[in-house]
Structure formats: C-alpha cells, structure tokens
CHARMM internal coordinates of N, CA and C (Angstrom, degrees):
IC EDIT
DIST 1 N 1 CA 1.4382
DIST 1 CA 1 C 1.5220
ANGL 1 N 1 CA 1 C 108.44
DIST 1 C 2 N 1.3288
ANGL 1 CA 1 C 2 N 123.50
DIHE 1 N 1 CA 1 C 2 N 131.30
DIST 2 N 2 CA 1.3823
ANGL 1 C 2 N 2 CA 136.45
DIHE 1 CA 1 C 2 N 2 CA 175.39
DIST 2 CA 2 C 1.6506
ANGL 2 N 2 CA 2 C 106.17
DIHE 1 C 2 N 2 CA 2 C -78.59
DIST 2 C 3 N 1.3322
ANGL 2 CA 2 C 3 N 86.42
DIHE 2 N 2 CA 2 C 3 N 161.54
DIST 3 N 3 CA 1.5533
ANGL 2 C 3 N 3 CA 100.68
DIHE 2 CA 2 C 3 N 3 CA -173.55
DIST 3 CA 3 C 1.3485
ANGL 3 N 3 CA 3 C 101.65
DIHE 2 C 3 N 3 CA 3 C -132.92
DIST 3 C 4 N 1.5996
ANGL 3 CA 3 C 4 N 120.39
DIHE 3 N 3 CA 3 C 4 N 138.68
DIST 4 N 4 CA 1.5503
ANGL 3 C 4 N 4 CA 113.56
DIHE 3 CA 3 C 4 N 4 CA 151.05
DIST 4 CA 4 C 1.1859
ANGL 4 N 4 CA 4 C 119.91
DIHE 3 C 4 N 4 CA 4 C -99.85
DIST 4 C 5 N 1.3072
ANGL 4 CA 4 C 5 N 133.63
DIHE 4 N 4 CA 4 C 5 N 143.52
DIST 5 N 5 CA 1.4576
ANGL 4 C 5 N 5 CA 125.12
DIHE 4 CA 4 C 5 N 5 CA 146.15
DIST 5 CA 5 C 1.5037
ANGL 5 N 5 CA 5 C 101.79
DIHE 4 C 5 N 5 CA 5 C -149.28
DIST 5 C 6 N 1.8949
ANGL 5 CA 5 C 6 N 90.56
DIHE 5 N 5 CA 5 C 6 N 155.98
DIST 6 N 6 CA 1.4417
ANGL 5 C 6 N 6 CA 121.11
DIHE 5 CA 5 C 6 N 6 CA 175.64
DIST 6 CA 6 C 1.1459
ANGL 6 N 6 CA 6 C 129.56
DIHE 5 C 6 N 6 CA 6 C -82.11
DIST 6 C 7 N 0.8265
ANGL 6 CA 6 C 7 N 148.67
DIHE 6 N 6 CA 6 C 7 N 135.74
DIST 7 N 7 CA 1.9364
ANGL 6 C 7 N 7 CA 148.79
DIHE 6 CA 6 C 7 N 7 CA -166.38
DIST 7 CA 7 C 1.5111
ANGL 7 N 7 CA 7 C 100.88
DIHE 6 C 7 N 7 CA 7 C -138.85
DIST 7 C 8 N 1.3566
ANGL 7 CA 7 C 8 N 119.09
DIHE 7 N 7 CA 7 C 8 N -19.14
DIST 8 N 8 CA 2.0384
ANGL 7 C 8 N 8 CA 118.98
DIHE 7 CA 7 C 8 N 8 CA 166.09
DIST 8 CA 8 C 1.3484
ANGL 8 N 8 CA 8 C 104.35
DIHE 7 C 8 N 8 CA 8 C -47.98
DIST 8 C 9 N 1.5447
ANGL 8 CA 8 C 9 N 94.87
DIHE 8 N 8 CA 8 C 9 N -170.62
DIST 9 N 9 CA 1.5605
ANGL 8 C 9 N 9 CA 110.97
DIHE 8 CA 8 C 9 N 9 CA 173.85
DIST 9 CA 9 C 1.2822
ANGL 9 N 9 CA 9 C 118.52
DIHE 8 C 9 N 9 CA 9 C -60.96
DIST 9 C 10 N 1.2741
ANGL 9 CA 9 C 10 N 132.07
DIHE 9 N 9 CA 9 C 10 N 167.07
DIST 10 N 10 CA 1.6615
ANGL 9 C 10 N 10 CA 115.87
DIHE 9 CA 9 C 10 N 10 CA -179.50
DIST 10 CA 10 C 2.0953
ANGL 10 N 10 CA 10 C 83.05
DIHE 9 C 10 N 10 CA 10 C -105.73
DIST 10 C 11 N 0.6196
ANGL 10 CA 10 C 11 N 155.48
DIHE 10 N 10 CA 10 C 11 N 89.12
DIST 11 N 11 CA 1.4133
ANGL 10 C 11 N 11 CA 165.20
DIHE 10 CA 10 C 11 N 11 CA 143.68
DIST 11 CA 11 C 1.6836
ANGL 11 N 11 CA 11 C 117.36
DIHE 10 C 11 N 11 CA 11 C -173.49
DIST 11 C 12 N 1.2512
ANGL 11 CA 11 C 12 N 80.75
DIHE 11 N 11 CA 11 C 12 N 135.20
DIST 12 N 12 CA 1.7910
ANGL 11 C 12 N 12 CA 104.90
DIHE 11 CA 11 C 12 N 12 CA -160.28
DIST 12 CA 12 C 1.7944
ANGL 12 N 12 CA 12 C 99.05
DIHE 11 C 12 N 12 CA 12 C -89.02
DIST 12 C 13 N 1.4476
ANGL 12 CA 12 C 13 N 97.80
DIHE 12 N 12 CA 12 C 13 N 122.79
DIST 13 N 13 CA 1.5345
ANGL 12 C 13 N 13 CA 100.38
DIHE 12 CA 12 C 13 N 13 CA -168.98
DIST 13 CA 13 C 2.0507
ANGL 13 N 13 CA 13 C 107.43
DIHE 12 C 13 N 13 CA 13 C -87.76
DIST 13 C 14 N 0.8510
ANGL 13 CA 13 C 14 N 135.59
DIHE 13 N 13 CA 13 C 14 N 128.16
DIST 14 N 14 CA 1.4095
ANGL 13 C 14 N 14 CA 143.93
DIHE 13 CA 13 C 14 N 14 CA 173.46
DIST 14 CA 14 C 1.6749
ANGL 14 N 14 CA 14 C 110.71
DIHE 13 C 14 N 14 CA 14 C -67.33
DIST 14 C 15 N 1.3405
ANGL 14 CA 14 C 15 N 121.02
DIHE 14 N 14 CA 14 C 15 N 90.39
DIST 15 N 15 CA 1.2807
ANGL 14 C 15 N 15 CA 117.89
DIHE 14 CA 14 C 15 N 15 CA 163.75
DIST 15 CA 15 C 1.3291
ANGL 15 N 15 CA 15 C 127.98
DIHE 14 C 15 N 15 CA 15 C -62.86
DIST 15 C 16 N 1.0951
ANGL 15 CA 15 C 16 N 107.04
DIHE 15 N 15 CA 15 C 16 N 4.54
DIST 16 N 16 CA 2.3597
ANGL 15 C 16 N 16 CA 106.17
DIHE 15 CA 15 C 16 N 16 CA -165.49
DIST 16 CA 16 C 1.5104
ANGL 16 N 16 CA 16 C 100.32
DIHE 15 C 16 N 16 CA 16 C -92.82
DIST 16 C 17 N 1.2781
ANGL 16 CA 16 C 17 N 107.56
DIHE 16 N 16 CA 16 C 17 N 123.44
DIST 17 N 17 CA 1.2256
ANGL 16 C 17 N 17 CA 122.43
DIHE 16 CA 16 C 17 N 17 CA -175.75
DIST 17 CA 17 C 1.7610
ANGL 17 N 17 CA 17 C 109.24
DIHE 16 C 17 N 17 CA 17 C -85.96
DIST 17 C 18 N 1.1478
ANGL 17 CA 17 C 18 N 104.31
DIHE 17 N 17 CA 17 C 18 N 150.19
DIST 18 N 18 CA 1.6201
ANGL 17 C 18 N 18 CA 107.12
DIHE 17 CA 17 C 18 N 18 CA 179.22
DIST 18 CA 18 C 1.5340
ANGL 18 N 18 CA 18 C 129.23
DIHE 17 C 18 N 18 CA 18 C -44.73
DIST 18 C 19 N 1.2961
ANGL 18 CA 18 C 19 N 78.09
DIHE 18 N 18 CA 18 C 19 N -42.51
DIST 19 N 19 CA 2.1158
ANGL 18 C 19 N 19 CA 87.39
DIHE 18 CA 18 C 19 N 19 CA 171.80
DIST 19 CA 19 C 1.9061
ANGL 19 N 19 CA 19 C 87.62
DIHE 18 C 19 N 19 CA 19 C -67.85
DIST 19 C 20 N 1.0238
ANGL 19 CA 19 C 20 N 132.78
DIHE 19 N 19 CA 19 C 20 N -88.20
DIST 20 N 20 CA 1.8854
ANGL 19 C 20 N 20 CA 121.19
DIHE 19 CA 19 C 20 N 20 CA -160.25
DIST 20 CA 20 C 1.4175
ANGL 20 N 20 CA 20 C 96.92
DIHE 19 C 20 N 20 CA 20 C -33.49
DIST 20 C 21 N 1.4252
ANGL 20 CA 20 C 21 N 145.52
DIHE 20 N 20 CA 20 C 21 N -69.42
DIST 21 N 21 CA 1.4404
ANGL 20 C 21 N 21 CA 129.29
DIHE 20 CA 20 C 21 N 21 CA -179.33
DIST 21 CA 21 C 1.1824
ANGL 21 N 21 CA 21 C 115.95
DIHE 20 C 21 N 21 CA 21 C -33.84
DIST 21 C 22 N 1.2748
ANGL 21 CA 21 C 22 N 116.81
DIHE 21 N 21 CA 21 C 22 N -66.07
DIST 22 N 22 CA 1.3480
ANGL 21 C 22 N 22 CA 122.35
DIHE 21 CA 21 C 22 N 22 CA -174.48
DIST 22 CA 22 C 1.8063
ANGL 22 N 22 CA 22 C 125.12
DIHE 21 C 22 N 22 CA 22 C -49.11
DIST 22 C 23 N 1.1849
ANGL 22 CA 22 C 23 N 106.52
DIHE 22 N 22 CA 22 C 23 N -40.45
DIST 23 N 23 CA 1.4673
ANGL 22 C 23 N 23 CA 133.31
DIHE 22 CA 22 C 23 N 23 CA 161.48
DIST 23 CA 23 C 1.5110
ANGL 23 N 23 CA 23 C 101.41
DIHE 22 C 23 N 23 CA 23 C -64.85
DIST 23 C 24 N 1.2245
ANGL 23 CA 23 C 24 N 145.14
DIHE 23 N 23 CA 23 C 24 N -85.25
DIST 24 N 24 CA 1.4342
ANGL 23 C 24 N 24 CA 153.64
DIHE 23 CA 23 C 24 N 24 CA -179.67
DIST 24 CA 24 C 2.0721
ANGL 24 N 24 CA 24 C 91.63
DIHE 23 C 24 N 24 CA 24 C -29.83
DIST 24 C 25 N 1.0889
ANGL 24 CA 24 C 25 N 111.56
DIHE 24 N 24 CA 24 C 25 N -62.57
DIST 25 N 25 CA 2.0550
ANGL 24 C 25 N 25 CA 117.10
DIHE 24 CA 24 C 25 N 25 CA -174.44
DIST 25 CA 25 C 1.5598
ANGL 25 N 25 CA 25 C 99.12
DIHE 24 C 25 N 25 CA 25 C -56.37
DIST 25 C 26 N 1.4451
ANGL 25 CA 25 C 26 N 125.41
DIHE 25 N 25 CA 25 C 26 N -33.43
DIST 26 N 26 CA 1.2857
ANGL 25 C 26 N 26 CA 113.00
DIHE 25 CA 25 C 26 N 26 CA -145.77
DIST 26 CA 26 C 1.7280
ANGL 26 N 26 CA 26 C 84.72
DIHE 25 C 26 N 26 CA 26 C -97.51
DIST 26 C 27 N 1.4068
ANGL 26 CA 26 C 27 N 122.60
DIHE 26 N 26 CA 26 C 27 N -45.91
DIST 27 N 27 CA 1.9280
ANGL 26 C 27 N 27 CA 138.24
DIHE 26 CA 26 C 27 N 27 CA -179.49
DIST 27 CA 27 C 1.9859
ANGL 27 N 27 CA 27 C 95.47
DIHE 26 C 27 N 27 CA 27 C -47.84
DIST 27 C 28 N 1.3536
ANGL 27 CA 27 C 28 N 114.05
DIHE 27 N 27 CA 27 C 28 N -38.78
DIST 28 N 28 CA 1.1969
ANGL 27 C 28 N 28 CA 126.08
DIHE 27 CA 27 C 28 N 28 CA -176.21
DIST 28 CA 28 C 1.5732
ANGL 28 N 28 CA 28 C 123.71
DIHE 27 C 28 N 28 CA 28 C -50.10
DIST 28 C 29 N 1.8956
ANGL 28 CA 28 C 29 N 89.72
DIHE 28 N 28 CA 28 C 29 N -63.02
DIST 29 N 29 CA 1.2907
ANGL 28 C 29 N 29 CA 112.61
DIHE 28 CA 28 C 29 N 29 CA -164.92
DIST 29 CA 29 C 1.7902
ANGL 29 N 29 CA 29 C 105.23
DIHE 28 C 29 N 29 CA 29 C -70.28
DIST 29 C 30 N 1.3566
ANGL 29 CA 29 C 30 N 108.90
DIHE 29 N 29 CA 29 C 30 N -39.99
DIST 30 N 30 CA 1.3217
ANGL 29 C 30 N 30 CA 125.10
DIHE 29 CA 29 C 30 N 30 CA -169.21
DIST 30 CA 30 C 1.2575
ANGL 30 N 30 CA 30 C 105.13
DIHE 29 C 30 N 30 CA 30 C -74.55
DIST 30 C 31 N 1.7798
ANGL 30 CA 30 C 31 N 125.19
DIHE 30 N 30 CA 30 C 31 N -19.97
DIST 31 N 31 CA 1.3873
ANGL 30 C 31 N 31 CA 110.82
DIHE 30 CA 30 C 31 N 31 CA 153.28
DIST 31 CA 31 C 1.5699
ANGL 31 N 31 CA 31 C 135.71
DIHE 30 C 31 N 31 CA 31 C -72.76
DIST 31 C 32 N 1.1419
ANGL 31 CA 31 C 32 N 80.78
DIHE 31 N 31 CA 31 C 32 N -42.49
DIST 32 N 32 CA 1.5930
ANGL 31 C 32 N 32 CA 103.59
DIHE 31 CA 31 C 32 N 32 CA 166.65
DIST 32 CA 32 C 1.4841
ANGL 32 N 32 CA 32 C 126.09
DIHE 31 C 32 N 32 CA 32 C -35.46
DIST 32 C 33 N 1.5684
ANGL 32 CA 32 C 33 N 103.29
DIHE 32 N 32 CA 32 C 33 N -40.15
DIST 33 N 33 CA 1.1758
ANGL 32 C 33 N 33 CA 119.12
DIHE 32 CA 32 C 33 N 33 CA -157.36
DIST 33 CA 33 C 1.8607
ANGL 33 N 33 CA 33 C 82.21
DIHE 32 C 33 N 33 CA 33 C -90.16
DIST 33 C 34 N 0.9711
ANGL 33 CA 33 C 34 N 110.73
DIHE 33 N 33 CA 33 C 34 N -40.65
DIST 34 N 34 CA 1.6522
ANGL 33 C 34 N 34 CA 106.87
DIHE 33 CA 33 C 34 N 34 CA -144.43
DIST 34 CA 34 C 1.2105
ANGL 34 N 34 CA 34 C 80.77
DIHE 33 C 34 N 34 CA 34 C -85.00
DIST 34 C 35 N 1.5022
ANGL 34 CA 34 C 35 N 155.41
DIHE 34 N 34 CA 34 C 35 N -25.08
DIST 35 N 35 CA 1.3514
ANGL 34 C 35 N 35 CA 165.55
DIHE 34 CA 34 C 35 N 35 CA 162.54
DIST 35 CA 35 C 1.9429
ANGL 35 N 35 CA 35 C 110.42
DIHE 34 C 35 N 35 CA 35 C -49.73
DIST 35 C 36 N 1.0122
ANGL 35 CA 35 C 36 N 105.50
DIHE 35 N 35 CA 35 C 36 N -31.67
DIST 36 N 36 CA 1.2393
ANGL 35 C 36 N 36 CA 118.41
DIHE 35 CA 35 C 36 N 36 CA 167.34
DIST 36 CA 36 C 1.4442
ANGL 36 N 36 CA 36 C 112.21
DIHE 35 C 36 N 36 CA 36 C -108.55
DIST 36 C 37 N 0.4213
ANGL 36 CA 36 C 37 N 159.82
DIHE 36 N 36 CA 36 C 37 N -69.17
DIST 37 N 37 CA 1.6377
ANGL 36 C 37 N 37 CA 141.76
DIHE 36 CA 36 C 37 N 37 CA 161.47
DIST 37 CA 37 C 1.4791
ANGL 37 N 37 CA 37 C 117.13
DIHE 36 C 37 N 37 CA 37 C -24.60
DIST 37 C 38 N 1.2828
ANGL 37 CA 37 C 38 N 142.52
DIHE 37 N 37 CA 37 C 38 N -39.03
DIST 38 N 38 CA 1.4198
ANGL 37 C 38 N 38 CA 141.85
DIHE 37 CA 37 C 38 N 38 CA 165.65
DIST 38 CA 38 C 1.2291
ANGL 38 N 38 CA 38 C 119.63
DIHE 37 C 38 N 38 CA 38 C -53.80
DIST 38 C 39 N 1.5788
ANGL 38 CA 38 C 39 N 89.37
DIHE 38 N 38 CA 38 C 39 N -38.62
DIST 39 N 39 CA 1.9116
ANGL 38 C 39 N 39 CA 94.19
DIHE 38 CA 38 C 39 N 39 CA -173.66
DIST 39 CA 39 C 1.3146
ANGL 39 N 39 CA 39 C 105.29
DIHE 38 C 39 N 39 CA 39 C -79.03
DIST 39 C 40 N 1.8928
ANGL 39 CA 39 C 40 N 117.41
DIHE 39 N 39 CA 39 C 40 N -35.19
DIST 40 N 40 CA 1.2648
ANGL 39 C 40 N 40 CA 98.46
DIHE 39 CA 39 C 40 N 40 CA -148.79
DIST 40 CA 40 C 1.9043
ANGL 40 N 40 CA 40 C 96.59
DIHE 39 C 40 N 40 CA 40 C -92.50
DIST 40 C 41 N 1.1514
ANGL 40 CA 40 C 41 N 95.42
DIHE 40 N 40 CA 40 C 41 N -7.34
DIST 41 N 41 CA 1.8396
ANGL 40 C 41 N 41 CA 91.60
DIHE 40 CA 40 C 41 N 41 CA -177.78
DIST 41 CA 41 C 1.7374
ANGL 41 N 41 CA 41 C 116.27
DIHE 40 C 41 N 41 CA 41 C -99.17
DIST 41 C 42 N 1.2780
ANGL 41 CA 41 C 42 N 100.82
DIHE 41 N 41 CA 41 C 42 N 6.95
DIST 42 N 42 CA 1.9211
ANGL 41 C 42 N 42 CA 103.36
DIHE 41 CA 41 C 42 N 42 CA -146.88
DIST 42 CA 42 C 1.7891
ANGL 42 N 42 CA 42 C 98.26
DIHE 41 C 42 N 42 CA 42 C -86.26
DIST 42 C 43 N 1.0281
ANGL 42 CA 42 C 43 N 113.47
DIHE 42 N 42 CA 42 C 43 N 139.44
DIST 43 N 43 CA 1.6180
ANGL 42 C 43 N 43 CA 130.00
DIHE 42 CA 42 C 43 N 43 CA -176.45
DIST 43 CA 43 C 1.6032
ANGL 43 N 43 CA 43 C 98.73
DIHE 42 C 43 N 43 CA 43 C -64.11
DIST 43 C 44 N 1.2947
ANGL 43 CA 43 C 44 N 136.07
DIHE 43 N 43 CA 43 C 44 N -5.41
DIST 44 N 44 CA 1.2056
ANGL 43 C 44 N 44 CA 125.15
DIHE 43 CA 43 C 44 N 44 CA -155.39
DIST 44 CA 44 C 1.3097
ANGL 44 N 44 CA 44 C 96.52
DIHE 43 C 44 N 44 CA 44 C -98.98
DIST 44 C 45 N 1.0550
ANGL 44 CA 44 C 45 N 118.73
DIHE 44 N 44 CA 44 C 45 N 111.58
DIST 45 N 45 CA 1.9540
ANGL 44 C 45 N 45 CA 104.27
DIHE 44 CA 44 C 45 N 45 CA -178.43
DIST 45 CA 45 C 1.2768
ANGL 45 N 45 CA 45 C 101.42
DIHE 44 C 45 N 45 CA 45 C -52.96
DIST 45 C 46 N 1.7099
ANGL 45 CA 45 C 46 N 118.73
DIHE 45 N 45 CA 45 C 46 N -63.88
DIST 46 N 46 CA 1.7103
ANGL 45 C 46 N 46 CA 89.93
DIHE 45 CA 45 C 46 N 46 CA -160.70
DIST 46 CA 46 C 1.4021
ANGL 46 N 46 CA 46 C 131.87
DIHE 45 C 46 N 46 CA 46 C -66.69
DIST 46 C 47 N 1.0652
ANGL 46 CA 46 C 47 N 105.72
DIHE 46 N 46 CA 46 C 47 N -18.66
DIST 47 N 47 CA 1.5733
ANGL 46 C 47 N 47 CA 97.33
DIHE 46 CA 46 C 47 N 47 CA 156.33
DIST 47 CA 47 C 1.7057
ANGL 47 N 47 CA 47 C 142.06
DIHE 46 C 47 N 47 CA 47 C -73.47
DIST 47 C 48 N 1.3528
ANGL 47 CA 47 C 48 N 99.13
DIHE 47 N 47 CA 47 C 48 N -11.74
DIST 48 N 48 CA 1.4327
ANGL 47 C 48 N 48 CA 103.01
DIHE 47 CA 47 C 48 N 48 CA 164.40
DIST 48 CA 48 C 1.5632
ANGL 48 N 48 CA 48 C 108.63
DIHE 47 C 48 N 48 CA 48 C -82.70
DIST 48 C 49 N 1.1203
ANGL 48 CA 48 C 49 N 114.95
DIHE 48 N 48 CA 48 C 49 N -29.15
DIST 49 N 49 CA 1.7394
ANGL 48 C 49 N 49 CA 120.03
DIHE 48 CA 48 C 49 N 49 CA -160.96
DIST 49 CA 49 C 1.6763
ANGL 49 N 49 CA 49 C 96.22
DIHE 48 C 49 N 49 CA 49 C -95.59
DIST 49 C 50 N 1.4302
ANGL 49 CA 49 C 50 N 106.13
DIHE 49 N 49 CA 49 C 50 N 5.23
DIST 50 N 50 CA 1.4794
ANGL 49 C 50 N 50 CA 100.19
DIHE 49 CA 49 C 50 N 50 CA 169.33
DIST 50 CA 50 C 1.3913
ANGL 50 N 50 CA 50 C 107.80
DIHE 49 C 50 N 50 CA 50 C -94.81
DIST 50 C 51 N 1.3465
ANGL 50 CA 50 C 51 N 121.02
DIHE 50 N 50 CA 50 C 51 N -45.44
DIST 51 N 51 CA 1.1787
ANGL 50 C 51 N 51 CA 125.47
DIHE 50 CA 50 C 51 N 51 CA -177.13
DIST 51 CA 51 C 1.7192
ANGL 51 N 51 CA 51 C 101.13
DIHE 50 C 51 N 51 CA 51 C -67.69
DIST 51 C 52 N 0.9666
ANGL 51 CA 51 C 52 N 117.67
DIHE 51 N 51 CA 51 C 52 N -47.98
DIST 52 N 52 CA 1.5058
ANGL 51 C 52 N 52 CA 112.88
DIHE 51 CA 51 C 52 N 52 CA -168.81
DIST 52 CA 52 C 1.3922
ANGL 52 N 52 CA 52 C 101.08
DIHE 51 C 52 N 52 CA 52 C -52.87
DIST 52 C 53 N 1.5831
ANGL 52 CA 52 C 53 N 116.17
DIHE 52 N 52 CA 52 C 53 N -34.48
DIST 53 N 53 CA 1.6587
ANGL 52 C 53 N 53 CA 111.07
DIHE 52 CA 52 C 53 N 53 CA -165.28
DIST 53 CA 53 C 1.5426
ANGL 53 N 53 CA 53 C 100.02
DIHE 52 C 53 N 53 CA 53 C -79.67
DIST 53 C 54 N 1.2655
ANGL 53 CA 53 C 54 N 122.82
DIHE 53 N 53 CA 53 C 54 N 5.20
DIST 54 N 54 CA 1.4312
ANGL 53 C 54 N 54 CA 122.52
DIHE 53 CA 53 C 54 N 54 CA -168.63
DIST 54 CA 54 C 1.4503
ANGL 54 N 54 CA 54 C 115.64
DIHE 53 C 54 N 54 CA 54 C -109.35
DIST 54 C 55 N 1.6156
ANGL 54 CA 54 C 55 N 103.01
DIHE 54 N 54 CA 54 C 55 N -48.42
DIST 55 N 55 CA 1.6026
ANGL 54 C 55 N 55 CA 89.04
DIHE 54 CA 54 C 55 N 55 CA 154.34
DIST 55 CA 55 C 1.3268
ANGL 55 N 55 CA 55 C 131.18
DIHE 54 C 55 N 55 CA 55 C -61.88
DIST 55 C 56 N 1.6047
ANGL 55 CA 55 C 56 N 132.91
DIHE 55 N 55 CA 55 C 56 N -24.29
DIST 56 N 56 CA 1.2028
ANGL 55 C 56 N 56 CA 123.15
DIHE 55 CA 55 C 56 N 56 CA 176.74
DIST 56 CA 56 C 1.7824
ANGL 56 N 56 CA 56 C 116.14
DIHE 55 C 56 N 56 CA 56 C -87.67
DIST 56 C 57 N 1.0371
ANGL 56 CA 56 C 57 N 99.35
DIHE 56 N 56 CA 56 C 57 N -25.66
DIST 57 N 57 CA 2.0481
ANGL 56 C 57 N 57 CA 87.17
DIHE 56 CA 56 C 57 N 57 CA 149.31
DIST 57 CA 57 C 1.2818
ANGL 57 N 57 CA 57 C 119.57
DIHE 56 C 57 N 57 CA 57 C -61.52
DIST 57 C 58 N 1.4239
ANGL 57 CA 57 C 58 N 111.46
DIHE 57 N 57 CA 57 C 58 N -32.11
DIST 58 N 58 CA 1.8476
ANGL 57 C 58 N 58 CA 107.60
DIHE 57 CA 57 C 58 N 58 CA -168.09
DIST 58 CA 58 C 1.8157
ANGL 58 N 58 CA 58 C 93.47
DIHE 57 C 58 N 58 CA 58 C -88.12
DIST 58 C 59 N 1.3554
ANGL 58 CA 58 C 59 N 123.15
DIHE 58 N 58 CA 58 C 59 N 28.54
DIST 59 N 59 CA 1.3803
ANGL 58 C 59 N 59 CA 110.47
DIHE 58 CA 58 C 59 N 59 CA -153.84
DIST 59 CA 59 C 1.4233
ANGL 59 N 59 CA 59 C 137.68
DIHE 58 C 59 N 59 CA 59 C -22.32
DIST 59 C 60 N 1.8838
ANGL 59 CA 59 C 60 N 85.65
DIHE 59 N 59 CA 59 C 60 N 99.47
DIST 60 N 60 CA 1.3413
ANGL 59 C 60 N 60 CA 116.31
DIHE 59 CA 59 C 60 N 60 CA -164.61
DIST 60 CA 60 C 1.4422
ANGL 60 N 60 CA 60 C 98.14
DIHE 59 C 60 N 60 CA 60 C -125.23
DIST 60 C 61 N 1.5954
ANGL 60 CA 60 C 61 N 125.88
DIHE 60 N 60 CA 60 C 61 N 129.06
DIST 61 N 61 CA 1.0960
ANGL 60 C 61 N 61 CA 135.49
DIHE 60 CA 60 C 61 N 61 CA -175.41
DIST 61 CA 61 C 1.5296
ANGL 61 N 61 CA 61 C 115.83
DIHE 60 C 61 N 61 CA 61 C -71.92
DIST 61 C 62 N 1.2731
ANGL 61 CA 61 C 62 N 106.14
DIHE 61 N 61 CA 61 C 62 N 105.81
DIST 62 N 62 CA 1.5496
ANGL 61 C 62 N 62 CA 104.82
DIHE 61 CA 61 C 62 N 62 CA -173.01
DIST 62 CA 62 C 1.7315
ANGL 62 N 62 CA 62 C 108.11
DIHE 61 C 62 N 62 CA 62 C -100.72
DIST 62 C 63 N 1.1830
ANGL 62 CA 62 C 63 N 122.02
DIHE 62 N 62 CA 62 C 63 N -24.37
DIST 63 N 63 CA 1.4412
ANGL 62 C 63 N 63 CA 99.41
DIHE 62 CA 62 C 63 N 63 CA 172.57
DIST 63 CA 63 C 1.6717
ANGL 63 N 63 CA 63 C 100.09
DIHE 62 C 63 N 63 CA 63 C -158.04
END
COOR INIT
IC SEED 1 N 1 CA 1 C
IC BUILD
C-alpha cells in the first residue's frame, strides 16, 4: 500500500489570476442572465410555470 505525504508549505497558494476570475464572473453572469430570460419569456408553459413556481417558494415578487 502507497502512502502520500507532504513536506511543502502547509498553505495552498491560488494561481488564478484576475483576468480568469473576472472572465469565470462575467461566463457566469451572462448565463445567468440568458437562464432567466428563457424561462421568463419562453412560449413553453411548463417552463415558465416552473420558474414562476420557483420564485414564489423563494418568496420572490414576481408580478
């Protein structure tokens, strides 16, 4: 049976540079957005009446 162990630093260094966050928030938001917009405009009843049933559990004022 193998073993691991560490002998580095005991703190884990973060390589992601501001531009990848920033890129990762912006890939996010722009789903988000387009995720709400499908639901809230889409001809398909059950998918609008899903979301609608979802903001009013999260009681969130939908209209």
């Amino acid at each position: 049976m193998s073993t691991i162990s560490s002998t580095g630093s005991t703190a884990d260094k973060s390589t992601t540079t501001l531009t990848q966050r920033l890129t990762a928030a912006v890939c996010a938001s722009i789903l988000g957005m387009s995720l709400v917009f499908f639901a809230g405009f889409s001809h398909i009843e059950a998918v609008h009446n899903a979301a609608h049933d979802t903001r009013h559990s999260a009681a969130f004022p939908c209209h």
